[in-house]
N, C-alpha and C positions, 0 to 999 in steps of 0.2 A: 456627498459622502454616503458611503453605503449605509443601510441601516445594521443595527445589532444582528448579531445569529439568532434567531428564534425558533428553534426547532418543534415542528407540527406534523401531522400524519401525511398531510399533501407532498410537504418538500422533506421525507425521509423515508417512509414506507416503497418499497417495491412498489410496480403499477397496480400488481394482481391482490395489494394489501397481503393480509395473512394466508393467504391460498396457501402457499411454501411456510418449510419449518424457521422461523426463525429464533435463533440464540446469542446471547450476548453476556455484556455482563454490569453488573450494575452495583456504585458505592452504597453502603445502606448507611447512614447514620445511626445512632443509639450509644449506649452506654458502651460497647466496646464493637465501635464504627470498622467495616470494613468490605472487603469486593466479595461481591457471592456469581454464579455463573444466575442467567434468567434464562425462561422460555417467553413469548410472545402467545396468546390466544387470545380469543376475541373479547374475553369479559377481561384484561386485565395484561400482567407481569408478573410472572411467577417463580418463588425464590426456588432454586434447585440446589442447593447447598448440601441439602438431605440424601441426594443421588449422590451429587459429586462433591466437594471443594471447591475443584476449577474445573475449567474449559477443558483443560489437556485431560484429565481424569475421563470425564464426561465423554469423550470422544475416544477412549478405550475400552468400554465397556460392550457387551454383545445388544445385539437387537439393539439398537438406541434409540430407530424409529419407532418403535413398539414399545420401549420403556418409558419415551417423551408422550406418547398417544393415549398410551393407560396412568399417565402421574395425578395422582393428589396432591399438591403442592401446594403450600401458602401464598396468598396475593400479595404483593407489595405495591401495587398502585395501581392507577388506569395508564394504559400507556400513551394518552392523549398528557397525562401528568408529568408521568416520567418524559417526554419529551419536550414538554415546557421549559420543567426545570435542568435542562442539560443543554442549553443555551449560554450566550455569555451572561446573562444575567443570574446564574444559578444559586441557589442557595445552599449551601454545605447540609444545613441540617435536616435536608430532604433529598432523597435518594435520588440520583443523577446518572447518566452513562459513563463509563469505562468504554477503553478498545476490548475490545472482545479477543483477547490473548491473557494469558497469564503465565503459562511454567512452559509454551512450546517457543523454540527456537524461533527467531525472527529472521528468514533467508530472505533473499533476494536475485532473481536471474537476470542480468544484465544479458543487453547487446540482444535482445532478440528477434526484434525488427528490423527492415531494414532501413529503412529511413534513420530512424533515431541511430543507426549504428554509421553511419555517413556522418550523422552530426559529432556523433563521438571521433571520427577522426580527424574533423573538421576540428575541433576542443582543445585536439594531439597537434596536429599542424599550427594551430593559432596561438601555441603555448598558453593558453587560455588566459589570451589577451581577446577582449568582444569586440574591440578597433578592427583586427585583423582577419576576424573571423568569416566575413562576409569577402575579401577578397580571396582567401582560402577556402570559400563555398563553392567559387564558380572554378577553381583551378579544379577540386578533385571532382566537381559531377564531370569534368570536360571528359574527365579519362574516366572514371567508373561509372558514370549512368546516374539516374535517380532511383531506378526502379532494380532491387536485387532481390525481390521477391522471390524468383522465380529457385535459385539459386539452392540448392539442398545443401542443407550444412554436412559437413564429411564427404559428400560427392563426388565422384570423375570431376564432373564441370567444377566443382570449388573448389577444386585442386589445381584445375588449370587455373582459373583464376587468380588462385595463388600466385603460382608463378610468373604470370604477368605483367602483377602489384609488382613484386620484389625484384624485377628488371626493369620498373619503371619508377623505382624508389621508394615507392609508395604503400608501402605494408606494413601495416601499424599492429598493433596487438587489440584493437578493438574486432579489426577485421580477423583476427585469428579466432576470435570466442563466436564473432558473427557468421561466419561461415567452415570452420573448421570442426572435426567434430566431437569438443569438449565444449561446453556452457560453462560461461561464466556463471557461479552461484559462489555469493560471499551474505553474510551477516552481515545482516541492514541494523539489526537493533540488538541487545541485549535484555535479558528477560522483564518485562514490567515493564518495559521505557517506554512501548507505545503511546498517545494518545488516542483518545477516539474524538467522534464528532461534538463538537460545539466547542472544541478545547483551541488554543491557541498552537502553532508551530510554529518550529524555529529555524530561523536562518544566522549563521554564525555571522557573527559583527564584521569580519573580516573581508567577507567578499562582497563582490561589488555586480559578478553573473552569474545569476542563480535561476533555477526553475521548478514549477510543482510536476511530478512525474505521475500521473492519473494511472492506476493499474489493477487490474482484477488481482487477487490474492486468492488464492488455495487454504485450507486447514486439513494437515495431512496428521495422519496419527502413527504412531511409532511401528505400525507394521506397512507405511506408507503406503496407504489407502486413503485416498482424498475425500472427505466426508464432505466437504460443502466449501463454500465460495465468499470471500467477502469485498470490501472495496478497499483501497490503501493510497496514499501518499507517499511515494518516495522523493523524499523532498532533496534535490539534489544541488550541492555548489560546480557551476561549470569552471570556474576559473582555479578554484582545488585540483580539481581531476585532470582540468586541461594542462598543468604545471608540470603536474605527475602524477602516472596512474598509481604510485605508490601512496600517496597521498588520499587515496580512494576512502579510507576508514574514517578522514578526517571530514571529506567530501560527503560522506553519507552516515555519518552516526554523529549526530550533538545534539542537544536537550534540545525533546519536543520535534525532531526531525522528523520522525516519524510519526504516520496518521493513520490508522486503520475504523474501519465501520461502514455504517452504526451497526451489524450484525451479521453474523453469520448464518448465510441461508444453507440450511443442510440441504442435502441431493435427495430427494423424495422420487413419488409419479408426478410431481408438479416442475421440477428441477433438476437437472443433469448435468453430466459432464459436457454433452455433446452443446447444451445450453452457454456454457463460456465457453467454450470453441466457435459459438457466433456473435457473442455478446457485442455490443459497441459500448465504450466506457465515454462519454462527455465530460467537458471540463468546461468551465465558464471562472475566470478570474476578475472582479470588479475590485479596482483600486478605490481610494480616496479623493482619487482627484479627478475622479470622473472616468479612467479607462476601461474598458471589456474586452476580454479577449475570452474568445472560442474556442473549442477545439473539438478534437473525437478521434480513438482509439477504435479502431474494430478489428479485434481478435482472430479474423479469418486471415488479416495478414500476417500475423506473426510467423517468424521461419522454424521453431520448433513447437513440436505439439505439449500442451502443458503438461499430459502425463512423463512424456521426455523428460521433461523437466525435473519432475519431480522424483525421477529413475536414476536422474543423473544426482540428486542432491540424498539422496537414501539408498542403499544398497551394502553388500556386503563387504564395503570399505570405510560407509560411514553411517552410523546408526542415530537416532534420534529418540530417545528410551521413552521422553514427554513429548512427543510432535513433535511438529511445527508449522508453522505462518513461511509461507513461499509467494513472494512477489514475482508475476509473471510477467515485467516488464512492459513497453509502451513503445508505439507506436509515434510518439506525443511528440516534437519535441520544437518549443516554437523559437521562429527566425525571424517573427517581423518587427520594426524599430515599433519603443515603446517613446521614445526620448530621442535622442538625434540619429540620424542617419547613420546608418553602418553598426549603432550599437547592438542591434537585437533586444530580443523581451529580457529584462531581471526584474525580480521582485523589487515591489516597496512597501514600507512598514503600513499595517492594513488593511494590506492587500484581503480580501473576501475570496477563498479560495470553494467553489463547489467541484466534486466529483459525483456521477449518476450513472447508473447503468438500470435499464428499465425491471430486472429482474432482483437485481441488488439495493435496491434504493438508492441513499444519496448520504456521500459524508462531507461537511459542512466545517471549514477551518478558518480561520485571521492568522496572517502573517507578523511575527513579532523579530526579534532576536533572540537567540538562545539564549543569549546570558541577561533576559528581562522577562520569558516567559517563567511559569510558578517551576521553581525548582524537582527536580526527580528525586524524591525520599522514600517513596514506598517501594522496598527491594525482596529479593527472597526470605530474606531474615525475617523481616516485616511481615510478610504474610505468613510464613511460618509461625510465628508467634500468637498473628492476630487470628488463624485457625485454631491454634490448641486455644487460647480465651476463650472462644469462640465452642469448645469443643467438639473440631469438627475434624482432629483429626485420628 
């Protein structure tokens, strides 16, 4: 049986430690308890509340690097402390981790590898039945390939390819977002709902093939400028999705579905864009009953460029006033039996879910149900209120 989460500098910190900026945000306890934004330095955790509110604020502001460099700010713990107590073991009345989102929009770009987008057709074909799905693996690699890398989305070549699909019946609307040239970007989460590391996610009681989806995340600010980079969970139901893609919101947004952390590392001279355009995102899942499964994302393959991404989900069609959080999608997407033959990987309750990327650190999850992990009660209202208490706003 795996052990507890126990969150430590080794298994959460980047490799380079504090070299890069990092940002989060953290519950405080006290007479009128609530989420403030932190910085990360070497003596400690420091409450930035004073600068900003939240996260989205903070990331609107000019110079931030130079505003984060020259702060005065109160300590709130060591952060050998603070990641003690943001474990499963945590204790409420001392300050713990949050996902490091608060007021920006929670997106998400689907379909942007190509592997994981074969499987998605594969999901569509199998009516997302897992019985069928391994027969329907080997029918569409026969006619499309494994490998669609090479393939530019909106291209001559993925045009022809198009029409190849669609005279060989086979033209799904996964492959339309995957090689056509609009991206899928839909809302993964609703404002506050994220968790972050140490915290339990959820899988709806309903389904029976489900998967953790490992992905670099983006934190872009409302003039869609990607300030820095964090790590996310999209935790995905395949036998949802594979019914109907209309079903997709039901497939990816229920209590605790979503995971983001433990921080967001801003883009310095230690950290860049060009840095998640090589990154490799690892996954390691330890069940209860003994199983492990591996995996790894690396970022050079994905078929659009994340600023794309981020071009396509902000612009002068659609604005984003507070940010937001942009899931870049995964490479990830595992096919080998967990359980009998033919069925492929789905969760089990306790599943020990890590995500890791050497620049990003590592966000650390347990698998539960949605309708058994801690309820979602802190909303905008909530924080609204608990700032003015607070006088902070």
């Amino acid at each position: 049986m795996p052990r507890r989460i126990q969150l430590t500098l080794e298994n959460t910190l980047p490799v380079d430690g504090l070299q890069g900026t990092l940002v989060g945000r953290v519950w405080l306890p006290g007479d009128v308890a609530g989420p403030t934004p932190v910085l990360l330095r070497e003596g400690g955790v420091y409450d930035l509340s004073r600068v900003s509110a939240t996260l989205s604020g903070l990331f609107e502001g000019p110079e931030l690097l130079q505003r984060l460099q020259q702060l005065d700010a109160p300590r709130i713990a060591s952060i050998e402390a603070l990641l003690a107590n943001s474990g499963e073991d945590r204790d409420p009345a001392r300050p713990y981790l949050l996902a490091p989102a608060d007021l920006q929009v929670i997106k998400a770009a689907g379909v942007t590898f190509a592997a994981s987008m074969i499987e998605r057709v594969i999901e569509e074909q199998a009516a997302g039945d897992p019985a069928k799905a391994e027969a329907v693996r080997g029918q569409v690699h026969q006619v499309l390939g494994t490998d669609l890398s090479r393939i530019q989305p909106g291209s001559e070549a993925a045009m022809g390819l198009k029409s190849l699909l669609i005279e060989q019946g086979l033209w799904s609307q996964y492959l339309e977002v995957g090689i056509g040239p609009d991206a899928e970007i839909f809302t993964k989460a609703p404002l506050l709902a994220a968790v972050g590391t140490g915290a339990e996610i959820g899988i709806h009681p309903g389904s029976a093939w489900n998967n953790p989806e490992p992905e670099v995340v983006l934190a872009v600010n409302s003039r869609g400028a990607a300030v820095g980079a964090t790590l996310g969970n999209d935790v995905n139901l395949r036998d949802f999705e594979g019914r109907s893609a209309l079903l997709l919101s039901k497939a990816k947004d229920n209590n605790a579905s979503c995971a983001i952390g433990p921080f967001i590392r801003l883009f310095d001279d230690s950290f860049a864009i060009d840095d998640v355009r090589r990154s490799v995102v690892e996954l390691r899942v330890e069940g209860e009953d003994g199983y492990v499964l591996n995996g790894s994302s690396s970022m050079d393959q994905i078929s659009r460029d994340p600023l794309d991404l981020v071009g396509q989900a902000i612009n002068r069609n659609h604005q984003y006033p507070d940010g937001f959080l942009l899931f870049l999608g995964t490479l990830f997407a595992p096919t080998e039996d967990r359980d009998t033959a033919g069925s492929g990987f789905t969760h089990k309750l306790g599943d020990k879910v890590s995500i890791r990327s050497d620049q990003l650190g590592a966000l650390h999850n347990r698998v539960n149900h949605s309708d058994a992990v801690a309820p979602w009660e802190f909303g905008v209202l909530a924080l609204l209120k608990n700032l003015g208490a607070r006088g902070l706003l």
